[in-house]
PDB file of N, H, CA, C and O in Angstrom:
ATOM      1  N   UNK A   1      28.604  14.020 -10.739  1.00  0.00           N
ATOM      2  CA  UNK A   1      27.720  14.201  -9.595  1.00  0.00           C
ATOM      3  C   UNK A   1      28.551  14.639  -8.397  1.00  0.00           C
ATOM      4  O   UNK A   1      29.670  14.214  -8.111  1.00  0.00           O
ATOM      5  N   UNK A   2      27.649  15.794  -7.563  1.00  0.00           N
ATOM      6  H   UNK A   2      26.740  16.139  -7.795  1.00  0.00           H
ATOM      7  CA  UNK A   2      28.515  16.152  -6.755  1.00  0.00           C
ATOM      8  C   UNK A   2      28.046  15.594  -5.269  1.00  0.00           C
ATOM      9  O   UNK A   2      26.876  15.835  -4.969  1.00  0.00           O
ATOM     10  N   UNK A   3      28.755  14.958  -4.428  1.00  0.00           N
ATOM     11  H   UNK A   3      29.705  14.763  -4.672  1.00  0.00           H
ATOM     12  CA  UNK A   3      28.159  14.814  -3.152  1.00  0.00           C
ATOM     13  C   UNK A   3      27.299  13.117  -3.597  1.00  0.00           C
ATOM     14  O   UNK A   3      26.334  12.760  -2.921  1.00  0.00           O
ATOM     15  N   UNK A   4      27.711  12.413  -4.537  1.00  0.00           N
ATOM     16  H   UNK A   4      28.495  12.703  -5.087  1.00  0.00           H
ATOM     17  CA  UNK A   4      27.375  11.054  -4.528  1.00  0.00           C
ATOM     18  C   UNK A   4      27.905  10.166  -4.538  1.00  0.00           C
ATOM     19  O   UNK A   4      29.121  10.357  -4.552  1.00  0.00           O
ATOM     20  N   UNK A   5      27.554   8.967  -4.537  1.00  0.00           N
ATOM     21  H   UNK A   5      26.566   8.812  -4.526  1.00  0.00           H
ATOM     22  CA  UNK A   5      28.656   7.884  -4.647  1.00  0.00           C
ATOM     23  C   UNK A   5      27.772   6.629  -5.481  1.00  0.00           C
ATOM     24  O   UNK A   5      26.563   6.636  -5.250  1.00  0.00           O
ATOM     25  N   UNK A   6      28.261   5.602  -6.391  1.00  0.00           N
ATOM     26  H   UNK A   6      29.244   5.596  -6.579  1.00  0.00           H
ATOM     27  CA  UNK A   6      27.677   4.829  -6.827  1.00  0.00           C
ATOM     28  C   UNK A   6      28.387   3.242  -6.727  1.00  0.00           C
ATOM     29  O   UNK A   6      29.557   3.068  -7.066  1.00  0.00           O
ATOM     30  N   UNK A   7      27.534   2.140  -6.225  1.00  0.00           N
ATOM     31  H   UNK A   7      26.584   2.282  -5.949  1.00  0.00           H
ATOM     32  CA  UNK A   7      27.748   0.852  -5.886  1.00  0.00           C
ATOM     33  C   UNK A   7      26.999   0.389  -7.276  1.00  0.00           C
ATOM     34  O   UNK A   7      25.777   0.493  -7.375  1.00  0.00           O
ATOM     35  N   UNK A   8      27.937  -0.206  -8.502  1.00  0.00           N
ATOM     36  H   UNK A   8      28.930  -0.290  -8.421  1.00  0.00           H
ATOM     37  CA  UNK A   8      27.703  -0.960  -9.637  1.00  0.00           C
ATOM     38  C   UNK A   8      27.302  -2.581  -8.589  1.00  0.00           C
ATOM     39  O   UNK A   8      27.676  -3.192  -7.588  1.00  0.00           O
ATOM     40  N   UNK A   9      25.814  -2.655 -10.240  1.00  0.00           N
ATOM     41  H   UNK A   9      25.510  -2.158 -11.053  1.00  0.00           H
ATOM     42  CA  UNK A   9      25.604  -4.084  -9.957  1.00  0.00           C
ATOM     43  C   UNK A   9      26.572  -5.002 -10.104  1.00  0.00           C
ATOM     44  O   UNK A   9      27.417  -4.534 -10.868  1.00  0.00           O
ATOM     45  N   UNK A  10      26.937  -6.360  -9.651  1.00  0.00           N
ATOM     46  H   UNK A  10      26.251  -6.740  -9.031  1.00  0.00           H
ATOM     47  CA  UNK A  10      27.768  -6.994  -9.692  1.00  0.00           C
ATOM     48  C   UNK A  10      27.372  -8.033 -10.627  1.00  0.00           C
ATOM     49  O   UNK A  10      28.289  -8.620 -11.201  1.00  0.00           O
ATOM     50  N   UNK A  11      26.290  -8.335 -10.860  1.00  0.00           N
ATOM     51  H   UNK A  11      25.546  -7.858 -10.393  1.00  0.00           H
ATOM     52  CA  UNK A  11      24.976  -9.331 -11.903  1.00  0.00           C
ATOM     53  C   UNK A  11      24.020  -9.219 -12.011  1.00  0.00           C
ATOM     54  O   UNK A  11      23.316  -8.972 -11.032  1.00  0.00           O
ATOM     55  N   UNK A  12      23.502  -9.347 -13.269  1.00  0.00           N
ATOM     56  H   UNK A  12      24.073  -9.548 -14.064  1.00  0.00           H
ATOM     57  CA  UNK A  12      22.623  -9.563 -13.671  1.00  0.00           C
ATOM     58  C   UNK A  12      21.121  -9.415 -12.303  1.00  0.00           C
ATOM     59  O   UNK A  12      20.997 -10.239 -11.398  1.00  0.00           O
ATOM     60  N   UNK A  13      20.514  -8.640 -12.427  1.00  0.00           N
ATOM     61  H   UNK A  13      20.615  -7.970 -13.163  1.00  0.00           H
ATOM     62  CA  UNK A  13      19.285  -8.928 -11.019  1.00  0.00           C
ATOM     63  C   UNK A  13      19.916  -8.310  -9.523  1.00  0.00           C
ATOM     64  O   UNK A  13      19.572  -8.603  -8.378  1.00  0.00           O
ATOM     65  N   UNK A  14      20.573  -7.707  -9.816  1.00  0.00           N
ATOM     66  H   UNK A  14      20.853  -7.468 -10.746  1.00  0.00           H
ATOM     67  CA  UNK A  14      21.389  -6.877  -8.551  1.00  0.00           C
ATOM     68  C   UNK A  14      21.023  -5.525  -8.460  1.00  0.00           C
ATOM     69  O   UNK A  14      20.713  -4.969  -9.513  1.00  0.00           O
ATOM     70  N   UNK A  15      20.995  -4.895  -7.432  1.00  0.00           N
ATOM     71  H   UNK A  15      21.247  -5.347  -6.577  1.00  0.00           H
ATOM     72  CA  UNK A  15      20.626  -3.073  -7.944  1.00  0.00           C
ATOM     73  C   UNK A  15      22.409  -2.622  -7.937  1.00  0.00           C
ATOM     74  O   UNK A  15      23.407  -3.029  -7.343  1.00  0.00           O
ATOM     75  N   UNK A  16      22.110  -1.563  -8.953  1.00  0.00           N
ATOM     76  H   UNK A  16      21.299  -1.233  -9.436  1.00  0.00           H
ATOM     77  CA  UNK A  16      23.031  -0.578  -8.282  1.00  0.00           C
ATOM     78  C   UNK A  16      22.625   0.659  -7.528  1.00  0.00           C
ATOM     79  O   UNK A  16      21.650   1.304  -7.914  1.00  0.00           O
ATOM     80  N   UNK A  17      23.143   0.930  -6.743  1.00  0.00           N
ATOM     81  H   UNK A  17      23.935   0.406  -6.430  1.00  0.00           H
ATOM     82  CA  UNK A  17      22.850   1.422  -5.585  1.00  0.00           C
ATOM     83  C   UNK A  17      23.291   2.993  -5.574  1.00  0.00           C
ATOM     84  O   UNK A  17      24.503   2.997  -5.358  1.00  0.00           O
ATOM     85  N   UNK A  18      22.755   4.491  -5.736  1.00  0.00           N
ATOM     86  H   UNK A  18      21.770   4.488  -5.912  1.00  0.00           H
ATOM     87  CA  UNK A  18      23.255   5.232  -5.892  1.00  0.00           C
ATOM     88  C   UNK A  18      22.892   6.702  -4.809  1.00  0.00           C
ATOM     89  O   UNK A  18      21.862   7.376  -4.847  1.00  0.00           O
ATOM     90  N   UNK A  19      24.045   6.895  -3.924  1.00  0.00           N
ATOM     91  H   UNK A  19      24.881   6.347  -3.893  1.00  0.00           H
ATOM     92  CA  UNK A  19      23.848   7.831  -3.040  1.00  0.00           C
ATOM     93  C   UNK A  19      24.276   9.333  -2.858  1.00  0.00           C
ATOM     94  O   UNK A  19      25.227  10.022  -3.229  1.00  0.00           O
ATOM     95  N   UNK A  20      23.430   9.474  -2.309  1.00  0.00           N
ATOM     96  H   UNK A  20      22.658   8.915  -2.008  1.00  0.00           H
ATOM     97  CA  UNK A  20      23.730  11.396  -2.516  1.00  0.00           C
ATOM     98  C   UNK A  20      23.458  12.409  -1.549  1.00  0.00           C
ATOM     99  O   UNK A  20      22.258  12.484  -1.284  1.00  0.00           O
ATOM    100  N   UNK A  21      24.066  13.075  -1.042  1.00  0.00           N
ATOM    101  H   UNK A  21      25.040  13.014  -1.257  1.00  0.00           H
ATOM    102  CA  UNK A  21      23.615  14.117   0.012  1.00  0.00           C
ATOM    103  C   UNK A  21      22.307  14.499   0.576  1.00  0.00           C
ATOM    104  O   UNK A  21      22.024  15.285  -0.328  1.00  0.00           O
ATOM    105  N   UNK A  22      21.450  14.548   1.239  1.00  0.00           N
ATOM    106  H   UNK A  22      21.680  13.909   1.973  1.00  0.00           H
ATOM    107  CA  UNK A  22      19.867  14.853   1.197  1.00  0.00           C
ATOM    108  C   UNK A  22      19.672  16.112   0.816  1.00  0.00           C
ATOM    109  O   UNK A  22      20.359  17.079   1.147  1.00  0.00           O
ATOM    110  N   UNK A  23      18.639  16.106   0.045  1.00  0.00           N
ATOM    111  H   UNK A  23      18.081  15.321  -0.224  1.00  0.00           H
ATOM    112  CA  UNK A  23      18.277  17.193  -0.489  1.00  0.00           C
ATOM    113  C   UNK A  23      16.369  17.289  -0.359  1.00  0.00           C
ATOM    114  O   UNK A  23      15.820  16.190  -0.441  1.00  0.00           O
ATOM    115  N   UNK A  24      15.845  17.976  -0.253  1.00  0.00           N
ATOM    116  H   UNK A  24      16.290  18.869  -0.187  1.00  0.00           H
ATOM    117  CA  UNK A  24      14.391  18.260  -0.439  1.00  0.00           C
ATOM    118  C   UNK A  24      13.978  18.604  -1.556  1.00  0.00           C
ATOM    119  O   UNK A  24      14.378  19.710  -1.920  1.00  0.00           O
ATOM    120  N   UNK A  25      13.126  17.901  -2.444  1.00  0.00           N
ATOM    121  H   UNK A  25      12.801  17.003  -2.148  1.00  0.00           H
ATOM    122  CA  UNK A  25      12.657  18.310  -3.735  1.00  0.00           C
ATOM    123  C   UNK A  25      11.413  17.909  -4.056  1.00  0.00           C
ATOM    124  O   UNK A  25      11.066  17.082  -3.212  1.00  0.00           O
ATOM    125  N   UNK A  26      10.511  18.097  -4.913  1.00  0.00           N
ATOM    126  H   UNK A  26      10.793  18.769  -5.598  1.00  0.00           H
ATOM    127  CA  UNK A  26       9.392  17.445  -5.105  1.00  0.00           C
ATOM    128  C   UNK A  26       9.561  16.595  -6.267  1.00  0.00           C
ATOM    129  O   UNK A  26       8.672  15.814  -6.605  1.00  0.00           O
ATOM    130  N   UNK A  27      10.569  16.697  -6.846  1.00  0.00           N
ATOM    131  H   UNK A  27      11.291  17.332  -6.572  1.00  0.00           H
ATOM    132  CA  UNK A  27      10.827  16.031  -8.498  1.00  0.00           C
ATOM    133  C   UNK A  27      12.230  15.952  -8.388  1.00  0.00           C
ATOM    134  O   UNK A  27      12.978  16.764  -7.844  1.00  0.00           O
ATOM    135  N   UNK A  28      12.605  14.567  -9.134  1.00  0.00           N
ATOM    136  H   UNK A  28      11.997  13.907  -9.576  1.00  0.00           H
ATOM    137  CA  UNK A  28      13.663  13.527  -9.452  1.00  0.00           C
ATOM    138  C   UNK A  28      13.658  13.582 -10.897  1.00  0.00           C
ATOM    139  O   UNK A  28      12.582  13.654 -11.491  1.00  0.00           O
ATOM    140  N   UNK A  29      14.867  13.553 -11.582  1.00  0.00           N
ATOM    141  H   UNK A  29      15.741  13.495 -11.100  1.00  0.00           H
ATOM    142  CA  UNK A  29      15.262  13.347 -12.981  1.00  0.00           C
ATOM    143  C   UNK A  29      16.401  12.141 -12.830  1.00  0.00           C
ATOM    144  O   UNK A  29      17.441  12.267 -12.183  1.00  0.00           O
ATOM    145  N   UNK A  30      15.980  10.897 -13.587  1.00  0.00           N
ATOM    146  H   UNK A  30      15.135  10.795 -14.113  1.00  0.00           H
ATOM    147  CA  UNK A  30      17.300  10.577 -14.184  1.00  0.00           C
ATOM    148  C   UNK A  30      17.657  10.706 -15.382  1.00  0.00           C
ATOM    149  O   UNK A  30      16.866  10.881 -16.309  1.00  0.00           O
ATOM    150  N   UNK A  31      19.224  10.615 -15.519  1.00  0.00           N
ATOM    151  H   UNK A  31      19.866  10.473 -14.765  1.00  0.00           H
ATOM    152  CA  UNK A  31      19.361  10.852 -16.714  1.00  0.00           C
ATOM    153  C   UNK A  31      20.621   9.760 -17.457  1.00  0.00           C
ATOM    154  O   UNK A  31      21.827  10.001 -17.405  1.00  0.00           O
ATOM    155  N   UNK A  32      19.917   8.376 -18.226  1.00  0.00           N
ATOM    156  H   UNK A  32      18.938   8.180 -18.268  1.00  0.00           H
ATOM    157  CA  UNK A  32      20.733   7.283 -18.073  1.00  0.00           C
ATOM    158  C   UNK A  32      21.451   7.298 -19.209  1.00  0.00           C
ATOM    159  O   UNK A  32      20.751   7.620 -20.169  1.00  0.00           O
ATOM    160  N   UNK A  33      22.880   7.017 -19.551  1.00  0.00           N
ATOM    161  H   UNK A  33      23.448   6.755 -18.771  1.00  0.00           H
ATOM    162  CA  UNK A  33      23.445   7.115 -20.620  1.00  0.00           C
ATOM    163  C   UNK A  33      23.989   5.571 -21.185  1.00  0.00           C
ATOM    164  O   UNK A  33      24.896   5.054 -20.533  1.00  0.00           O
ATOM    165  N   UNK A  34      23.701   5.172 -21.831  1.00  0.00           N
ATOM    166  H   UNK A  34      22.964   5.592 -22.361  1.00  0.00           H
ATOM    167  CA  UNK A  34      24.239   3.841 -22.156  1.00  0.00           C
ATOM    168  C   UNK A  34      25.895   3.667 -22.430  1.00  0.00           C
ATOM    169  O   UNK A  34      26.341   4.386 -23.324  1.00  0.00           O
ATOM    170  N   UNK A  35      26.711   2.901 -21.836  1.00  0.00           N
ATOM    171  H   UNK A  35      26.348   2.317 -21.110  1.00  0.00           H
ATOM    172  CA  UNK A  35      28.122   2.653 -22.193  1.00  0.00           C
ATOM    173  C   UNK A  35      28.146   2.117 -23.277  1.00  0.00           C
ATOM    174  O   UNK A  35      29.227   2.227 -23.857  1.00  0.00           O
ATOM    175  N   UNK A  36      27.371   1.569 -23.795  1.00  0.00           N
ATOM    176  H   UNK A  36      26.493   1.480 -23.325  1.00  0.00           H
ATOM    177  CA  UNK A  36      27.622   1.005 -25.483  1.00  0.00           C
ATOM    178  C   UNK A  36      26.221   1.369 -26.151  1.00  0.00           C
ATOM    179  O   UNK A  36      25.245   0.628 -26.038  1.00  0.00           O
ATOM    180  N   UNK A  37      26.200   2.557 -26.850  1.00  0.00           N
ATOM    181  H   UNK A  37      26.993   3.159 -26.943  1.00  0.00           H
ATOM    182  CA  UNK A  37      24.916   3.263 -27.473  1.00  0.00           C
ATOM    183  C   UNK A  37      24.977   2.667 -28.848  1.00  0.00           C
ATOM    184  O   UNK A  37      25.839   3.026 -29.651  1.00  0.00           O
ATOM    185  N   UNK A  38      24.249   1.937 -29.074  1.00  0.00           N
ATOM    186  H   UNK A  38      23.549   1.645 -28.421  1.00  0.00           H
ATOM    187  CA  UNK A  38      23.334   1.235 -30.515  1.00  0.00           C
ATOM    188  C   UNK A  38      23.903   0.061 -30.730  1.00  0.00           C
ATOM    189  O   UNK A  38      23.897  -0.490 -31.831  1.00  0.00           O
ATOM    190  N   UNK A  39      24.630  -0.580 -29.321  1.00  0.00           N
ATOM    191  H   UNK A  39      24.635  -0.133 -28.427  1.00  0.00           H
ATOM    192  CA  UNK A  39      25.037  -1.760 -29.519  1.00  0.00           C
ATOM    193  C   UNK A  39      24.050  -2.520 -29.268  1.00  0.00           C
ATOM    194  O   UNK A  39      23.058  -1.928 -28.842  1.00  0.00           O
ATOM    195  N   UNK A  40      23.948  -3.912 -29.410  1.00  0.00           N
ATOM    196  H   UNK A  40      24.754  -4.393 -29.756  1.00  0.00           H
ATOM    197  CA  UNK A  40      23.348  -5.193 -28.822  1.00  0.00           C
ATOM    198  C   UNK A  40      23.217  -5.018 -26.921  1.00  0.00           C
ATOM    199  O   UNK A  40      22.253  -5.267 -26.197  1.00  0.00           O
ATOM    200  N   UNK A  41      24.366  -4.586 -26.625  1.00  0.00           N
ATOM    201  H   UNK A  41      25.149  -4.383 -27.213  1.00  0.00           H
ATOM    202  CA  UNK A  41      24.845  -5.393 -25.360  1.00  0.00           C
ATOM    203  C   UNK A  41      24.531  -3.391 -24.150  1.00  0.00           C
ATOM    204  O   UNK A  41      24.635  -3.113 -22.955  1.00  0.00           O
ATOM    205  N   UNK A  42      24.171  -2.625 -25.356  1.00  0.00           N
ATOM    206  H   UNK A  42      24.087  -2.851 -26.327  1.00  0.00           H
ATOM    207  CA  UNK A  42      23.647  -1.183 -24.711  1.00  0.00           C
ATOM    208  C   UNK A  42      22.488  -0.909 -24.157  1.00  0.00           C
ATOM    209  O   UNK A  42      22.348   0.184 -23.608  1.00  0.00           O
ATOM    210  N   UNK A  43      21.259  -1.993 -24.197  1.00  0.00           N
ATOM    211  H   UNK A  43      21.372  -2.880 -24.643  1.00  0.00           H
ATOM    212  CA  UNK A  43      19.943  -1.375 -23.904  1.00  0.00           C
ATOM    213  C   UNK A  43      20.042  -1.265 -22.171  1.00  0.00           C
ATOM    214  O   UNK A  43      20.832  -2.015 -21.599  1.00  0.00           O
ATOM    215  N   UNK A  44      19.381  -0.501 -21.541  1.00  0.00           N
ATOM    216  H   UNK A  44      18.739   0.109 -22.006  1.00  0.00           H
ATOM    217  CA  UNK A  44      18.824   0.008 -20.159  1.00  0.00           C
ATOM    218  C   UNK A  44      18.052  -0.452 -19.793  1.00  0.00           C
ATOM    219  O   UNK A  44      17.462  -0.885 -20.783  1.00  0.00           O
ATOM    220  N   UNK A  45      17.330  -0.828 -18.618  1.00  0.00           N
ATOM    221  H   UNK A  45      17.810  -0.476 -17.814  1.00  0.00           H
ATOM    222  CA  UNK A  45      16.429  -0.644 -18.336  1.00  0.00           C
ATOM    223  C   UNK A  45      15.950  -0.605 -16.976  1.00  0.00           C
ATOM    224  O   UNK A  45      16.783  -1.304 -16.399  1.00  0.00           O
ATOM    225  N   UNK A  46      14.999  -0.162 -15.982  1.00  0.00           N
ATOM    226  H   UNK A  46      14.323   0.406 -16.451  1.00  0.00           H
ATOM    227  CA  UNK A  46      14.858   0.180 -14.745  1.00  0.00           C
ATOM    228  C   UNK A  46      13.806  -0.698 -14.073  1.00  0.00           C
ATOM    229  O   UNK A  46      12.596  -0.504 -14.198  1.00  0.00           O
ATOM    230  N   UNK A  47      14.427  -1.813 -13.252  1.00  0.00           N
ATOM    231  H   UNK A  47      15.410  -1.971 -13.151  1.00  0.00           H
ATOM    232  CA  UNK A  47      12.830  -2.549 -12.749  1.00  0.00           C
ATOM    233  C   UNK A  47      12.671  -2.511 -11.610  1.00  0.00           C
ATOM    234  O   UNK A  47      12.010  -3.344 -10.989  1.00  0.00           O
ATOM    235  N   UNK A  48      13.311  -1.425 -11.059  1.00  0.00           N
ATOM    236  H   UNK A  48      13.847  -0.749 -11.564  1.00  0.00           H
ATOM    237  CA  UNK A  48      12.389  -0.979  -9.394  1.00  0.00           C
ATOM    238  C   UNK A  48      13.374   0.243  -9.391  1.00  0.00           C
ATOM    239  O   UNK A  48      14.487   0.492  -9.853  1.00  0.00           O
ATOM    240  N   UNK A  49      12.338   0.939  -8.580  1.00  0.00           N
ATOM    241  H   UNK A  49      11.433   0.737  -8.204  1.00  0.00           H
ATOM    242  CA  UNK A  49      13.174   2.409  -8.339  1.00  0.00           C
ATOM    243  C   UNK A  49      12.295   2.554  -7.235  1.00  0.00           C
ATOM    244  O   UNK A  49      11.107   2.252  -7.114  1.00  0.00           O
ATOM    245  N   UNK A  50      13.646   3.422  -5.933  1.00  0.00           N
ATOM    246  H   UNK A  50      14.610   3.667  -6.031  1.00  0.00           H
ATOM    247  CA  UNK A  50      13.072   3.751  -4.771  1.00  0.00           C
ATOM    248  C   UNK A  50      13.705   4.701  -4.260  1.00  0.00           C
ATOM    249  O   UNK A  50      14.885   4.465  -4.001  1.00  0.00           O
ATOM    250  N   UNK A  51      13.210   5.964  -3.967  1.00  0.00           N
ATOM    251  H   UNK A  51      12.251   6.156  -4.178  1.00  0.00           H
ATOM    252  CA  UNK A  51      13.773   7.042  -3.194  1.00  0.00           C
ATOM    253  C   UNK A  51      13.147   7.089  -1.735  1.00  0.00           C
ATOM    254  O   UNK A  51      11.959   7.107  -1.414  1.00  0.00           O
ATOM    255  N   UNK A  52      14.331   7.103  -0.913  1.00  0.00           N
ATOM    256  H   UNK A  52      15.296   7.088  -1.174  1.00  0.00           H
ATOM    257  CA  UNK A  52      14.123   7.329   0.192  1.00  0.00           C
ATOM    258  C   UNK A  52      15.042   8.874   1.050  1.00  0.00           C
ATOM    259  O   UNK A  52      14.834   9.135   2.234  1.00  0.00           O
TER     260      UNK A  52
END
């Protein structure tokens, strides 16, 4: 990513926090990659999302 910066959760119920240059768009993509893919300890998941 160019022009961002990212603050990892520290626990469990924490956001991580991810910032980026302003841009104007009508549509957002994420695109989440798991650090441990088909492990136990790999699943994702998103329980609040907010663009400002």
């Amino acid at each position: 990513m160019h022009g961002a910066s990212v603050e990892w959760a520290t626990a469990s119920g924490t956001p991580t926090v991810i910032t980026f240059d302003p841009v104007r768009t009508s549509r957002l993509r994420l695109d989440l990659t798991s650090g441990y893919p088909g492990a136990a300890d790999g699943a994702q998941r998103i329980v609040a999302f907010e663009a400002r």
